[in-house]
Every structure is written in structure tokens, then in C-alpha cells.
N, C-alpha and C positions, 0 to 999 in steps of 0.2 A: 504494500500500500504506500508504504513511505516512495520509493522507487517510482511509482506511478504519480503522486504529489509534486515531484523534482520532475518527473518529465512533464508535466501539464503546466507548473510554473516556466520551464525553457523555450518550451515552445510557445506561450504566452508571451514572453520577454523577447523571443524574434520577432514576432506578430507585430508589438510595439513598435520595437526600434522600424522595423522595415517599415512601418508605416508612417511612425515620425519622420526618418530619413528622407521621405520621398516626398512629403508635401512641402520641406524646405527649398525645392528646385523649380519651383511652379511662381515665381515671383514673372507680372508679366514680362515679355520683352518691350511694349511700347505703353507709357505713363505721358499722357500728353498734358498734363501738369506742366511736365516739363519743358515744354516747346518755346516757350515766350522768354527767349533770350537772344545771346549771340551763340553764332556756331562757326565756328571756325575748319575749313577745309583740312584735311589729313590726305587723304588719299581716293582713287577712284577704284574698284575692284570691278577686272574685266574677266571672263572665261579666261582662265588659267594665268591670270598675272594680278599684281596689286602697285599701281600706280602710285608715288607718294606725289601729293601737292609742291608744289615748284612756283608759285605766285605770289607769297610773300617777302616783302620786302624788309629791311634792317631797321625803316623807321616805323614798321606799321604792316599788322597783318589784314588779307583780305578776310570779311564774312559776310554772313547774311543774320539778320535779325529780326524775327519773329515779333511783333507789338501788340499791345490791344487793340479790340476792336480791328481784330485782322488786317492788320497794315503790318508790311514787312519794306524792307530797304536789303538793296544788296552793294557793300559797300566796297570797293576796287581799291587798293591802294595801287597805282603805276608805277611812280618812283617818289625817290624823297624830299624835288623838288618842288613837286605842285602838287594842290588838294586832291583827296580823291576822290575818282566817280562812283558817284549815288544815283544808283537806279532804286523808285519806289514805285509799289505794290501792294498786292490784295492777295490774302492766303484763305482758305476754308479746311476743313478739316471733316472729315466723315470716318468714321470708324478707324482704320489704318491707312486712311486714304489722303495726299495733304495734294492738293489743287494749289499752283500759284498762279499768278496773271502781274505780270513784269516789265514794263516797256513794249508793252500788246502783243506779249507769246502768252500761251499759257501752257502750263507742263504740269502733266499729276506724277504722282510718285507713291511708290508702296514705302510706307513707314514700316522698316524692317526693325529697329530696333532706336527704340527713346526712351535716355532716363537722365538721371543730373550732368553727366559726364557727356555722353554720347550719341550719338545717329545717326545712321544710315536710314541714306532713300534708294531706293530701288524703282529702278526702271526696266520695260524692254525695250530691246530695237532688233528689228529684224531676227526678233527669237532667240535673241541674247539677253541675260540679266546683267544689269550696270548697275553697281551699287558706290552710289558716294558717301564720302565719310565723314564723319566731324567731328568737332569737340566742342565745348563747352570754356574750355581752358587756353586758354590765350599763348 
């Protein structure tokens, strides 16, 4: 009896853990909380390579900035000379879907992953996934 006690408490105590274990991994990928900042370029990920961003400059990086009331700006720094250019815009947002409209393009994108740090957007073209990168952190 005692024997069968100890194996019904073990096997209890896996049941647990395994199931504690596994709802800590379930945190989502996209918190659009977080969207309404700056986001800074990283990299572009293409079918079998990972681009890093190359557009930054030593006085000033480029991004894009999310606002209330859906107003976004995308802001260019060129060189250290002169101001940068500011294109402004209108964003929406529907489930994992973020719609811009920019100096009269407009481009949706799958929000592949949003949280305080990070984002990728995701696009297709021509049956290729394109995912650009960001950060949060200057």
C-alpha cells in the first residue's frame, strides 16, 4: 500500500510540473500595447539570409514611430549635415494585421512578433516571406 501511495504521489508531481512547465511558454508573440513608440531598423530577413540594416548614421538613427490616434512618421536621417526627412502617416491595426498609408503607398504587414523590445513585420512578394526587424532600443 505504502508503495502504491509513493507511486500515485510521483506520478501526481509529473502531472504538475508538466503542466506548470508548459503554460509558462504560451506568453503571446504580438502585445500591441506595445506599438506606440519608436522602432528602430535591425535587419530584413529574406528566404535563407538575414540582412542587417546599413542606414544609420553616427549623428542619428533612422525609424519609424507609431502615435496616437494612428499617426505614424517615418523618420530618415541622410547625413549629419542636414535635417532629416519626415514622411507622415496613418496606421490601423486589426488583429495581427498593421495597414500603413505613407506618402500615398499603402502596405499591410503581418505583425509577426510585438513586445517592449521588438518587431517584426512580415510581408509577401511573389510567394516569399520578408520579415523586417526592429527594436525599441536606440
Amino acid at each position: 500500500m505504502k508503495k502504491l501511495l509513493k507511486l500515485s504521489f510521483a506520478l501526481l508531481s509529473m502531472a504538475f510540473i508538466a503542466t506548470s512547465c508548459g503554460s509558462d511558454d504560451d506568453a503571446p508573440a504580438v502585445s500591441l500595447e506595445n506599438l506606440q513608440k519608436r522602432w528602430y531598423p535591425v535587419s530584413t530577413k529574406y528566404p535563407g539570409s538575414n540582412v542587417p540594416y546599413d542606414g544609420h548614421q553616427s549623428c542619428g538613427k533612422d525609424y519609424t514611430e507609431f502615435q496616437a490616434n494612428s499617426a505614424m512618421r517615418k523618420v530618415d536621417v541622410t547625413d549629419c549635415q542636414s535635417d532629416p526627412t519626415i514622411q507622415t502617416g496613418t496606421y490601423t491595426v486589426t488583429d495581427n494585421t498593421l495597414t500603413t498609408a505613407v506618402g500615398g503607398a499603402t502596405s499591410v504587414y503581418t505583425l509577426k512578433t510585438l513586445n517592449a523590445n521588438n518587431m517584426e513585420l512580415a510581408v509577401t512578394l511573389n510567394g516569399a516571406e520578408i520579415v523586417y526587424v526592429y527594436t525599441s532600443n536606440p
